[in-house]
VOPAGU-2260 file (C-alpha; in pm, 1 decimal, decimal comma):
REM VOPAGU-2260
SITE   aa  ch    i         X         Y         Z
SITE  UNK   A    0   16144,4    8125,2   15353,1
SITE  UNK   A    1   16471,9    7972,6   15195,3
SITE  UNK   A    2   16432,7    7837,7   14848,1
SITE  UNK   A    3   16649,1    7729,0   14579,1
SITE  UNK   A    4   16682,6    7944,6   14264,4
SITE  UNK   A    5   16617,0    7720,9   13963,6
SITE  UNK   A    6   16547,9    7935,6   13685,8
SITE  UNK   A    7   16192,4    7947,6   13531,9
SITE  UNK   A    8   16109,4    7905,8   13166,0
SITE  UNK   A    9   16043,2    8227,8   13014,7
SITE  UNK   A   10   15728,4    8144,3   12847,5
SITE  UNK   A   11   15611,2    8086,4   13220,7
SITE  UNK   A   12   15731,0    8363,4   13338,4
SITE  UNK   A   13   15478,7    8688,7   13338,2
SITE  UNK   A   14   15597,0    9023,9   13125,6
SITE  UNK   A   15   15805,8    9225,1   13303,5
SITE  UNK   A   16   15779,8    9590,4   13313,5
SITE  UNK   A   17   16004,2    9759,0   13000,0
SITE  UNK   A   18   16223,9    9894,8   13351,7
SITE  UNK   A   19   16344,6    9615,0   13469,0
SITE  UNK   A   20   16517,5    9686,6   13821,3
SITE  UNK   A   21   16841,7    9673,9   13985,2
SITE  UNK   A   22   16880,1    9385,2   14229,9
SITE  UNK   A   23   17264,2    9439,2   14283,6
SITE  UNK   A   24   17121,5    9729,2   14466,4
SITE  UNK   A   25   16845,9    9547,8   14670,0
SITE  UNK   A   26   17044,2    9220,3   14772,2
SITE  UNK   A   27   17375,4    8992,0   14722,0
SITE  UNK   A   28   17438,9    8646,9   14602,0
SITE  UNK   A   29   17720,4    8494,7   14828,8
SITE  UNK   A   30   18025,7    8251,6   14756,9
SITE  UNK   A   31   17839,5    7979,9   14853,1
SITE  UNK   A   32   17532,2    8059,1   14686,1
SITE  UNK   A   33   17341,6    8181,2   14942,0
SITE  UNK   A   34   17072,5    8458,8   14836,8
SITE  UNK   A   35   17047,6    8787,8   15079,5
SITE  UNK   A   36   16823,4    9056,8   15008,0
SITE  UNK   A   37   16833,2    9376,3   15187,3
SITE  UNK   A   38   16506,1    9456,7   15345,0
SITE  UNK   A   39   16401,2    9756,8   15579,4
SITE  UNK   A   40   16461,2    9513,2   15893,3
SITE  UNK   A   41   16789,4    9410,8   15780,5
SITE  UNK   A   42   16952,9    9173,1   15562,9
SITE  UNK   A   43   16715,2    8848,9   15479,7
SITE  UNK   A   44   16766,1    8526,9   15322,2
SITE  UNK   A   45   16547,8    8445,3   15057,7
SITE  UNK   A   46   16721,9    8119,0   14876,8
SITE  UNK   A   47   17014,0    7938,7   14710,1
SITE  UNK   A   48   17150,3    8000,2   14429,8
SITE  UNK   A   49   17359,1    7638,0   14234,0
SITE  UNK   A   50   17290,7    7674,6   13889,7
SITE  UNK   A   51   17569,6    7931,5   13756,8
SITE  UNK   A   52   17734,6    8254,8   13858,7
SITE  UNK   A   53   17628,4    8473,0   14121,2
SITE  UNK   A   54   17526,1    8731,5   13897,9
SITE  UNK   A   55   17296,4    8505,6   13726,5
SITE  UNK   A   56   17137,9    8409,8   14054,9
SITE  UNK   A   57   17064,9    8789,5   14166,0
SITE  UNK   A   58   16944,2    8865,7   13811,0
SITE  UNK   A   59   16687,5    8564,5   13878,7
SITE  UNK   A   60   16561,8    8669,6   14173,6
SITE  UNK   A   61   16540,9    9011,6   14091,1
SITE  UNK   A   62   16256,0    8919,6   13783,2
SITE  UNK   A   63   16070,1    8750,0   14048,5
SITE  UNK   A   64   16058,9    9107,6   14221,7
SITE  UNK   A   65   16014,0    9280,2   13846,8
SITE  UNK   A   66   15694,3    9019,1   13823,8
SITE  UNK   A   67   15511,1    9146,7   14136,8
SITE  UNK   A   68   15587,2    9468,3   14000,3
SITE  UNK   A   69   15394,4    9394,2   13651,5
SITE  UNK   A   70   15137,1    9242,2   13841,4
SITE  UNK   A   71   15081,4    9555,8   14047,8
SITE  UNK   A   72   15092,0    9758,2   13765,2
SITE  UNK   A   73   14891,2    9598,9   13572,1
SITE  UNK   A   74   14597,1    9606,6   13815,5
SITE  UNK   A   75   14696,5    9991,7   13887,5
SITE  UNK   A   76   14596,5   10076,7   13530,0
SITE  UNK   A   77   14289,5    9823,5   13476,8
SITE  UNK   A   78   14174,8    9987,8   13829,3
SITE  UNK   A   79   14243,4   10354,9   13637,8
SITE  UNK   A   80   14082,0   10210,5   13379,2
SITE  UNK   A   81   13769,9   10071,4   13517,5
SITE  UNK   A   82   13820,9    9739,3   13332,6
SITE  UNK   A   83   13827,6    9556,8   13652,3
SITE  UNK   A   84   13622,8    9541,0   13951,2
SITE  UNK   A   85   13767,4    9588,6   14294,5
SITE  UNK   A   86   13761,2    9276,8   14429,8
SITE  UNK   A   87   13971,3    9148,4   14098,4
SITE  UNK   A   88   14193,7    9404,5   14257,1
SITE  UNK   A   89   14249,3    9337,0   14605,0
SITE  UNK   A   90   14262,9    8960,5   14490,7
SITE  UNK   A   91   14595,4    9076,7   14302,2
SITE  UNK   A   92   14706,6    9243,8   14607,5
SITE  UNK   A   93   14669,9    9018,3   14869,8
SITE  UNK   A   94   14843,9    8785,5   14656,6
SITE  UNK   A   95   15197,2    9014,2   14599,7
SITE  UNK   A   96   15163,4    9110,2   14976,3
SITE  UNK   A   97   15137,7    8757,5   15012,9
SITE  UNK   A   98   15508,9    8737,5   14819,4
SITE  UNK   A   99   15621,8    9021,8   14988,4
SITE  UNK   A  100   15599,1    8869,2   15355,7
SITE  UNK   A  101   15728,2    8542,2   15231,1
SITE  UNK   A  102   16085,0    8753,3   15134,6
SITE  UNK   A  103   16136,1    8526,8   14833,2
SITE  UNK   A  104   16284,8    8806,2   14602,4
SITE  UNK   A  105   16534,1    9057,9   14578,7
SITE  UNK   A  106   16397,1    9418,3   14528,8
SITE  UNK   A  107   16316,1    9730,6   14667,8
SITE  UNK   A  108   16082,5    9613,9   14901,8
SITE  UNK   A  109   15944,1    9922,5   15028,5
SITE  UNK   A  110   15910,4   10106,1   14665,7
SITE  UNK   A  111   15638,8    9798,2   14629,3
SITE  UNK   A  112   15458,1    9817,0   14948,9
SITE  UNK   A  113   15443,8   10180,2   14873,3
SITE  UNK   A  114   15273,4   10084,7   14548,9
SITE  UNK   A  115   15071,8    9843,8   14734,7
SITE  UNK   A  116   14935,3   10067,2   14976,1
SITE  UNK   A  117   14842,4   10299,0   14678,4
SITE  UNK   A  118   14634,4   10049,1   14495,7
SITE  UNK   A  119   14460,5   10006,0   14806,9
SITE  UNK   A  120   14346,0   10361,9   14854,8
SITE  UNK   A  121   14272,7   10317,3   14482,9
SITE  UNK   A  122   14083,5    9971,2   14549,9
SITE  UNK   A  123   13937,7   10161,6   14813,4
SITE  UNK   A  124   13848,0   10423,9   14568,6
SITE  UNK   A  125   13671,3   10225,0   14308,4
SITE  UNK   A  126   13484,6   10043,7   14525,5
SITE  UNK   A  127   13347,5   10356,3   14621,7
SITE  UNK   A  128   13270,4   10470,2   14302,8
SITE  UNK   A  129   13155,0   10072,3   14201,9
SITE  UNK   A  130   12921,0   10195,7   14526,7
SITE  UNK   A  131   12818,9   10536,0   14395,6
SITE  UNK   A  132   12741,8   10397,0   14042,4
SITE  UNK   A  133   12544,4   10075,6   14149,9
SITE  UNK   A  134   12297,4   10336,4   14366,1
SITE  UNK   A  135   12309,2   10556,2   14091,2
SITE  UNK   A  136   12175,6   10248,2   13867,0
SITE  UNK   A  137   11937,4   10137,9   14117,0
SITE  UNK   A  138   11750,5   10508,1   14137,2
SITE  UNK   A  139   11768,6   10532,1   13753,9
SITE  UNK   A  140   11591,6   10177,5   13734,1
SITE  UNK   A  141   11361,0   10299,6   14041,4
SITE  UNK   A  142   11268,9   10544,2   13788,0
SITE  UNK   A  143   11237,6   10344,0   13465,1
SITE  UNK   A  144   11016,7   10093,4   13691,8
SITE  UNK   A  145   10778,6   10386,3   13780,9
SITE  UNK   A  146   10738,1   10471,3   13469,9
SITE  UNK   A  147   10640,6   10084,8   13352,1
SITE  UNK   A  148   10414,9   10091,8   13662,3
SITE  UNK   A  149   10230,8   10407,7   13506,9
SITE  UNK   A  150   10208,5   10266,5   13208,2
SITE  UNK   A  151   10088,4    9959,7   13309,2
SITE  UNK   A  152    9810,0   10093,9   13487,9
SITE  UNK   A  153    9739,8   10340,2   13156,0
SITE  UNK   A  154    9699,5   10024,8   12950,1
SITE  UNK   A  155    9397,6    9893,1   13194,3
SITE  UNK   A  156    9118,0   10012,5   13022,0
SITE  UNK   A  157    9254,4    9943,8   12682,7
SITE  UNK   A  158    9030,2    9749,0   12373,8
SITE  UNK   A  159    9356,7    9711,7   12130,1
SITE  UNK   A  160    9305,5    9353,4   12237,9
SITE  UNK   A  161    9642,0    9189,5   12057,7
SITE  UNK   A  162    9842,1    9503,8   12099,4
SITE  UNK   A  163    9797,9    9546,8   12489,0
SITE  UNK   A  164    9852,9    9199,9   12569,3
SITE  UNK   A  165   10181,4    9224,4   12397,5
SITE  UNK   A  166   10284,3    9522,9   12532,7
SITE  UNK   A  167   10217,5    9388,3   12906,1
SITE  UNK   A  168   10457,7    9083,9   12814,8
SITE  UNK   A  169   10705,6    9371,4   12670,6
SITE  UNK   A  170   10710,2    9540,8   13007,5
SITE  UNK   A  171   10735,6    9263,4   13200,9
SITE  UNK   A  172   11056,2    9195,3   12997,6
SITE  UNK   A  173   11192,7    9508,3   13072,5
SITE  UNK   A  174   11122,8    9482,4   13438,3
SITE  UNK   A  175   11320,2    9187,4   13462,8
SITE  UNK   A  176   11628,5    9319,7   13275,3
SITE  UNK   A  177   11650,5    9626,6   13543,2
SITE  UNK   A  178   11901,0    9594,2   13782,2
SITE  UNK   A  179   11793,0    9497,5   14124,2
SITE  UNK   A  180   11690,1    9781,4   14355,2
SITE  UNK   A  181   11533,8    9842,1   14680,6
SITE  UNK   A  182   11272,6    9554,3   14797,5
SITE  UNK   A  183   11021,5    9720,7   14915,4
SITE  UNK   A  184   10979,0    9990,4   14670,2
SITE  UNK   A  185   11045,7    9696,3   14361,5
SITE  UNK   A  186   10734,3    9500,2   14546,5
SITE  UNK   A  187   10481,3    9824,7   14534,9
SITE  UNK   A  188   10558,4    9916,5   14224,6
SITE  UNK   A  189   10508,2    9580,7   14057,3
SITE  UNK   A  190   10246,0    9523,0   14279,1
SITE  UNK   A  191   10099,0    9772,8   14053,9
SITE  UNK   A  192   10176,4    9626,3   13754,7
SITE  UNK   A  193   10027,8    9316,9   13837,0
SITE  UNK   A  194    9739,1    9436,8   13905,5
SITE  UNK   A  195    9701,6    9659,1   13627,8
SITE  UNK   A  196    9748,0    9375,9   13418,4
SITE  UNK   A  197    9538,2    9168,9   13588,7
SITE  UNK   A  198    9228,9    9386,1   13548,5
SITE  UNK   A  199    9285,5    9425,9   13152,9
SITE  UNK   A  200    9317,7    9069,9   13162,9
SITE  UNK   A  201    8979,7    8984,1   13295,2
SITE  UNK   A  202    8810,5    9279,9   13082,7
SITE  UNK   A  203    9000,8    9091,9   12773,0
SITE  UNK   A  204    8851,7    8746,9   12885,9
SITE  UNK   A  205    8517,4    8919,0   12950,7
SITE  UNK   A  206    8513,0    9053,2   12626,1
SITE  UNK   A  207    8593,4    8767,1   12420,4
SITE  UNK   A  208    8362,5    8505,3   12627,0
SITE  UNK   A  209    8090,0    8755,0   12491,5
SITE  UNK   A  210    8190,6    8768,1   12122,4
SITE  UNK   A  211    8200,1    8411,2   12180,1
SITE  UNK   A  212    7874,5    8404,6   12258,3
SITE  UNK   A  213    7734,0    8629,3   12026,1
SITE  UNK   A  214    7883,2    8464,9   11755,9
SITE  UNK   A  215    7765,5    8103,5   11854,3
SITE  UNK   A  216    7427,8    8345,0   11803,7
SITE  UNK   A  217    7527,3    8396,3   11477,5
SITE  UNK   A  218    7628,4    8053,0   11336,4
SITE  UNK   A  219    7303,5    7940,3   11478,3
SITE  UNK   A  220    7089,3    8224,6   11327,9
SITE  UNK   A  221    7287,1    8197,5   10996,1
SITE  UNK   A  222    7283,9    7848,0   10973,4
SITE  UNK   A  223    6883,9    7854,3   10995,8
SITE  UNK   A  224    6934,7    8066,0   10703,7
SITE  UNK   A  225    7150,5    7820,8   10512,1
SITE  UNK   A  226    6855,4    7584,5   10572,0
SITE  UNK   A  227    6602,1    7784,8   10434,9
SITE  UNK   A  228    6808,4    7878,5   10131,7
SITE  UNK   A  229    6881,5    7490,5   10047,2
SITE  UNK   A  230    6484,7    7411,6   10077,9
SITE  UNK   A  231    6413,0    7680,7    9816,3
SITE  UNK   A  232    6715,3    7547,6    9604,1
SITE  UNK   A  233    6532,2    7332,7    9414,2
SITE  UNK   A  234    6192,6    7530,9    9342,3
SITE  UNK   A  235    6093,3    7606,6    8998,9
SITE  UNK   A  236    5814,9    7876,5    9123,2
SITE  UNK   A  237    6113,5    8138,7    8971,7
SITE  UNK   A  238    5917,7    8465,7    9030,8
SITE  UNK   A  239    5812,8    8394,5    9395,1
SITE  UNK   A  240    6156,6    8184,6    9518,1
SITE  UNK   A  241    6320,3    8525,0    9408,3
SITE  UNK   A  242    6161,6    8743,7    9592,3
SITE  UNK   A  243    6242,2    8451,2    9912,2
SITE  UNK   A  244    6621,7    8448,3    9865,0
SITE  UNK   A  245    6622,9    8813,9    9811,7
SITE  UNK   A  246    6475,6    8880,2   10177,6
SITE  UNK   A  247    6700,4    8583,3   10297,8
SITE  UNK   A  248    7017,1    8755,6   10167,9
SITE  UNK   A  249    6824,5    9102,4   10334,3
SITE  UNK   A  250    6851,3    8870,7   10657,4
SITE  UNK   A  251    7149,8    8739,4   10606,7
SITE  UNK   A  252    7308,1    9099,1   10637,4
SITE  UNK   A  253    7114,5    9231,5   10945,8
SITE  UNK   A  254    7273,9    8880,6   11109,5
SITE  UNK   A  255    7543,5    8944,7   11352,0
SITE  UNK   A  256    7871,2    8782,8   11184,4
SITE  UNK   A  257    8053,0    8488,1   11321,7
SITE  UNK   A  258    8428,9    8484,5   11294,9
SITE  UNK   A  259    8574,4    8511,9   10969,1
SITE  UNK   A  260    8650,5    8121,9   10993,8
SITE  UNK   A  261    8304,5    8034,8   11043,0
SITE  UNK   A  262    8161,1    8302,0   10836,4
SITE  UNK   A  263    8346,4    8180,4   10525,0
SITE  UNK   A  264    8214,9    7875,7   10567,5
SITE  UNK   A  265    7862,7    7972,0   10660,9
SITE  UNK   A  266    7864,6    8199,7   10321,9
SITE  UNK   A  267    7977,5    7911,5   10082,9
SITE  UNK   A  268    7694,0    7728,0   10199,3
SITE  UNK   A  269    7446,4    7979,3   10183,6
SITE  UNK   A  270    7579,2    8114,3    9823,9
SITE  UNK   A  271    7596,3    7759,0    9754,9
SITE  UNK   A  272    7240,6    7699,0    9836,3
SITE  UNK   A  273    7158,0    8059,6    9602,9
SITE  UNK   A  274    7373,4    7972,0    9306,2
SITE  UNK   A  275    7192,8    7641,7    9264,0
SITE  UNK   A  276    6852,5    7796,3    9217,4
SITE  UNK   A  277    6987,8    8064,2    8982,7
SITE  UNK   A  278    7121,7    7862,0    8788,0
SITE  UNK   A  279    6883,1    7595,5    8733,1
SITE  UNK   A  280    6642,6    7937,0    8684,9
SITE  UNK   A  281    6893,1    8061,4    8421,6
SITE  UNK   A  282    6906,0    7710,6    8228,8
SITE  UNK   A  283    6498,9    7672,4    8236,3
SITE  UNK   A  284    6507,9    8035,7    8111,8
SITE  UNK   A  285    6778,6    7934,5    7835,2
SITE  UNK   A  286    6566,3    7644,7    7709,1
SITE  UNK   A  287    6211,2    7819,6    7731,7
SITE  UNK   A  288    6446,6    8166,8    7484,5
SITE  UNK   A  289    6603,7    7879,2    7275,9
SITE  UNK   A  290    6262,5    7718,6    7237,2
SITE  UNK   A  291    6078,9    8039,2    7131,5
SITE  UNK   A  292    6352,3    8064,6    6847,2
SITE  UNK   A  293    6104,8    7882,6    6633,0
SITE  UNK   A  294    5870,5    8183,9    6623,0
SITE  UNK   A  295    6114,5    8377,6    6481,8
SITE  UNK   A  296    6078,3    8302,8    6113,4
SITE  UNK   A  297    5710,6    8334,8    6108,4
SITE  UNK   A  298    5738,1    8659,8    6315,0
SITE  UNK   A  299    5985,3    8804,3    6046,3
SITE  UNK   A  300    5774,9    8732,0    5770,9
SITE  UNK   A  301    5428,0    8911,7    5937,7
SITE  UNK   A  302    5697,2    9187,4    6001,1
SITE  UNK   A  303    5787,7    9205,5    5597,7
SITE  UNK   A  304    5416,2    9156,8    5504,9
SITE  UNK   A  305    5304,8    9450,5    5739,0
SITE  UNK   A  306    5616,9    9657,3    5594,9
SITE  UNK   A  307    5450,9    9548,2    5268,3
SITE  UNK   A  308    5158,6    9792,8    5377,1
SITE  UNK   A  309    5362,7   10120,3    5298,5
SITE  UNK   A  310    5300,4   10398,2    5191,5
SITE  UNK   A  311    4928,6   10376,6    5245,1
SITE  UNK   A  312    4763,2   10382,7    4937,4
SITE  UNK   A  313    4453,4   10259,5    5059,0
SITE  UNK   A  314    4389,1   10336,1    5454,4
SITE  UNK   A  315    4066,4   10090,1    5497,3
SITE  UNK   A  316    4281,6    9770,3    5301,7
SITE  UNK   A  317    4590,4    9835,6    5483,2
SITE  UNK   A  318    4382,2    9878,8    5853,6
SITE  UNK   A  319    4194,4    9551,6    5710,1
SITE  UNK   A  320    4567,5    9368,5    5588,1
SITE  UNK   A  321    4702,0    9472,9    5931,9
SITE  UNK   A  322    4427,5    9381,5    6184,6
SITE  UNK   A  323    4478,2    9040,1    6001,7
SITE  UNK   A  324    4846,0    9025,9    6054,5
SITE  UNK   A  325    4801,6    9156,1    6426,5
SITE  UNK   A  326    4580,6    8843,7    6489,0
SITE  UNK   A  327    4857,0    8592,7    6327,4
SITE  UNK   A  328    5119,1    8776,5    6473,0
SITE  UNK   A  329    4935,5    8698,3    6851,8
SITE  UNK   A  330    4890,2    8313,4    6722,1
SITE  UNK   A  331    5267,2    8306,7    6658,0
SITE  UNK   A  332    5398,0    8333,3    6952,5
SITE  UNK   A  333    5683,0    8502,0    7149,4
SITE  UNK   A  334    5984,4    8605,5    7075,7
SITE  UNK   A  335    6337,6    8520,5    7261,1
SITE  UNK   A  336    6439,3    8825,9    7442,4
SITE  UNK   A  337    6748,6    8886,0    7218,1
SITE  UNK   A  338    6480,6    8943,8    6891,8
SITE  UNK   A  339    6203,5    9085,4    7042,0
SITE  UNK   A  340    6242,0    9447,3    7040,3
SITE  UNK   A  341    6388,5    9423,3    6633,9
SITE  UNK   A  342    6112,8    9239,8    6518,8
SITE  UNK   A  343    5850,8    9368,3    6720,3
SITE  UNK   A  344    5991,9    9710,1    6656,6
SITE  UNK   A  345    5935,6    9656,1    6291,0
SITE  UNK   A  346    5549,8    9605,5    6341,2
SITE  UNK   A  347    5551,6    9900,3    6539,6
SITE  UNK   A  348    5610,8   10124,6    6330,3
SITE  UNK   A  349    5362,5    9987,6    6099,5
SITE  UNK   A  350    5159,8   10009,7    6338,7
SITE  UNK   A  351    5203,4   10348,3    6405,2
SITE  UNK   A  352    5178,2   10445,3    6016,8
SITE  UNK   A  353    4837,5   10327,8    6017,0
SITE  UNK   A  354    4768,9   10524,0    6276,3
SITE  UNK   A  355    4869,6   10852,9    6156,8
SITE  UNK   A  356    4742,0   10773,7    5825,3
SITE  UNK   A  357    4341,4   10741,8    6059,3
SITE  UNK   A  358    4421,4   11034,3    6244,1
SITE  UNK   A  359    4516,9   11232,3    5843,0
SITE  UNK   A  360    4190,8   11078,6    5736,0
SITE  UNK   A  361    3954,2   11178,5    6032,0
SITE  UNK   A  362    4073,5   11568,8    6018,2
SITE  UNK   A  363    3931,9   11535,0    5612,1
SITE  UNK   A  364    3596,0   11366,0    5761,3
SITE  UNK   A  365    3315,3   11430,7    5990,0
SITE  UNK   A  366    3449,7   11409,7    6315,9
SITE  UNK   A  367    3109,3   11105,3    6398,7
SITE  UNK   A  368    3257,5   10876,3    6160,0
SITE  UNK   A  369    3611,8   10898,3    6263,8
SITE  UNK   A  370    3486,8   10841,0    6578,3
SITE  UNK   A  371    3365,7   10535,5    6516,0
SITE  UNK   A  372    3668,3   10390,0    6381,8
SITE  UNK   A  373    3869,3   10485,8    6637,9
SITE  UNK   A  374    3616,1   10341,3    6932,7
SITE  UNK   A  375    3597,0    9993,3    6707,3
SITE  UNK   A  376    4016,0   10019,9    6728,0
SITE  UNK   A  377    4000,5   10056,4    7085,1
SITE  UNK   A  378    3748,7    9731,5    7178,5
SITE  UNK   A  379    3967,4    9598,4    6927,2
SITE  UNK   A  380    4325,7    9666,6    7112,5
SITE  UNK   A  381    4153,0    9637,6    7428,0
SITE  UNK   A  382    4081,0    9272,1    7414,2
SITE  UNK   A  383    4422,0    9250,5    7215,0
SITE  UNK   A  384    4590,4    9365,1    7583,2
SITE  UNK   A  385    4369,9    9106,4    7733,2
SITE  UNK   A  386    4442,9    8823,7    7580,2
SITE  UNK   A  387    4770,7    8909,5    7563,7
SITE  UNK   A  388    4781,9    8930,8    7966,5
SITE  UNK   A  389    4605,8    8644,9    8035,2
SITE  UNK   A  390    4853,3    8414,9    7831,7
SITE  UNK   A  391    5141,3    8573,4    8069,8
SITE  UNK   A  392    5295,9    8791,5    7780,0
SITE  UNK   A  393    5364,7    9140,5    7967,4
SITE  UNK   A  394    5600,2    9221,8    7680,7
SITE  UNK   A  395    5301,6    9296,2    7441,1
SITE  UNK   A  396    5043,2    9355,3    7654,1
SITE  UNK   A  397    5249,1    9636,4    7746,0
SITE  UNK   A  398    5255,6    9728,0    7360,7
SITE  UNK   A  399    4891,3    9712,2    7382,7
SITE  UNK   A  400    4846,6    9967,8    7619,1
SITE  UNK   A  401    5079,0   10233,7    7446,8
SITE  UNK   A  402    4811,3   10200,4    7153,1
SITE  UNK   A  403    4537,4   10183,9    7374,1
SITE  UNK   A  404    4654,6   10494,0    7516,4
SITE  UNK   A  405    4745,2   10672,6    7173,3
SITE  UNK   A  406    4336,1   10606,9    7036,6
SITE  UNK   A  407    4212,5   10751,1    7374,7
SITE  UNK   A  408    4439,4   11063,3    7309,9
SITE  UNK   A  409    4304,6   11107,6    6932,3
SITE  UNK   A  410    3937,6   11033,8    7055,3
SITE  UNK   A  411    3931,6   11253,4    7307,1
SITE  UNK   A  412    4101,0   11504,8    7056,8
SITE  UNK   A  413    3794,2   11491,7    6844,6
């Protein structure tokens, strides 16, 4: 093909090779500008050259040669490389055997079908190696993919709910970012998978319809519970409404739970329905203490007079003084919980002065008097405890019984 040599813009040109070549050796530029270049079947003509010296013309046409050249190169060393694929490769050289047939430079011509016939071999070459590698790939992901399948069906019979189902999803992932490998093999494998998954699947639904179930169990259960505790909330029978929400709390527990949504709502209520009744307990308590206050004065003053008593100068005037205290002390009152055991503590040990100062005086005596005494004391602190019982005061009626059970000791003693 004849063309005219205009020359090209070197920013549009491609790099040349840092050897550029000799056209002068490959071709001529003659008088009349026509360009010959000398190839293996004889002398060609590839152009015209009417833009300067002859010179000038064979150094243009020569680049175009030293371009091909670069662009065989190039490819020859990306191929060596492996920074481009074959087919980039035989692109590159169908396109400068493409320039070679059309005869449009001047250049050794068969130096660069020589190197064209060795990047074949060398496309040749990688594409057997691009072959070798792929297969290579495809067994190593045939592997990987048996392992996911193993693993897959190892994860069937799991119960970490949340952590299963996430790993499924992970190897599902992974299966997809494999290369591709052989059909049939990919299809049983994930076949297995599938399957695998499938089964843990309905075991997980299974599962969870069941807590479902046992848990709509539970709200119903607790919220009969809840009901219960809100009917009590408002009874003022404090001993016996105790005992209730204590064996509804017992209940409570034994209850199978809900979920933690639902339970935290569930126990508000219920605590709710608790709290109420403690409290009102707690203030009725606080008023009945507060109100028994009052007895406090007149308590601390029988206190001081029994203290009075000691020593014991005079056993039948003290046991005469203190029976007479004992009786005011019972018309008093009680005491708020916070005083009780001072004041009461303080009559005690009157109390037990008294006592000691009998038991002195019954050793110096004949043992039928003392006995006497001691068996008037006891009617006398029985129907103490008695009284004291049937007015609801456990507090001393439990007093009563220590001295009750002190005059037994020293009668029986005699």
């Amino acid at each position: 093909m004849s063309e005219i040599g205009v020359p090209t813009p070197a920013a549009l040109r491609p790099p040349v090779s840092a050897a550029a070549s000799d056209p002068s050796k490959f071709g001529r530029v003659e008088a009349e500008g026509t360009v010959i270049l000398h190839a293996p079947e004889g002398d060609v003509v590839v152009g015209q050259w009417a833009a300067g010296e002859p010179a000038a013309g064979l150094a243009f046409f020569g680049r175009k040669y030293d371009d091909l050249v670069v662009e065989i190169d190039l490819i020859e060393r990306r191929l060596a490389d492996h920074r481009a694929p074959a087919e980039q490769a035989e692109a590159v050289l169908t396109r400068v055997r493409e320039a070679l047939a059309q005869r449009s430079f001047v250049g050794d011509v068969a130096a660069l079908e020589a190197r064209c016939a060795r990047v074949e071999e060398s496309v040749e070459a990688s594409r057997a190696e691009a072959k070798a590698r792929k297969a290579e790939q495809r067994e190593a992901a045939l592997v990987v993919r048996r392992a996911l399948a193993d693993e897959a069906e190892s994860l069937r019979e799991s119960t970490a709910w949340r952590a299963t189902t996430e790993r499924y999803a992970a190897i599902v992932e992974e299966w997809k970012a494999l290369p591709r490998g052989e059909r049939a093999s990919e299809q049983e494998l994930w076949q297995r998978i599938s399957a695998a998954r499938t089964a843990f699947d309905k075991r997980r639904r299974a599962h969870f319809a069941e807590l479902d179930g046992q848990r709509k169990v539970a709200v119903g259960r607790k919220r009969e519970l809840i009901a219960a505790a809100e009917a009590l909330s408002t009874s003022t029978d404090w001993p016996k409404t105790s005992k209730q929400l204590r064996d509804l709390m017992t209940e409570w527990k034994a209850a199978p739970r809900a979920s933690r949504a639902e339970e935290d709502k569930l126990w508000k209520r219920f605590k709710a329905a608790q709290d109420a009744f403690y409290a009102a307990r707690t203030a009725t308590e606080d008023a009945e203490q507060e109100g028994l206050r009052a007895n406090v004065p007149a308590k601390e003053a029988l206190a001081a007079e029994a203290e009075a008593l000691l020593p014991i100068t005079d056993l039948k005037a003290a046991k005469s003084s203190l029976r007479s205290i004992q009786e005011r002390w019972d018309r008093a009152g009680d005491l708020p919980r916070g005083e009780r055991d001072r004041i009461e503590g303080r009559l005690k040990k009157v109390e037990e002065a008294v006592r000691a100062a009998e038991a002195d005086a019954w050793k110096g005596s004949s043992g039928g008097i003392a006995n006497d005494a001691f068996s008037q004391a006891l009617e006398r602190l029985i129907e103490k405890r008695d009284a004291a019982a049937a007015r609801g005061d456990a507090s001393a009626a439990a007093a009563f019984d220590q001295q009750i059970a002190s005059t037994k000791a020293l009668i029986s003693g005699s």
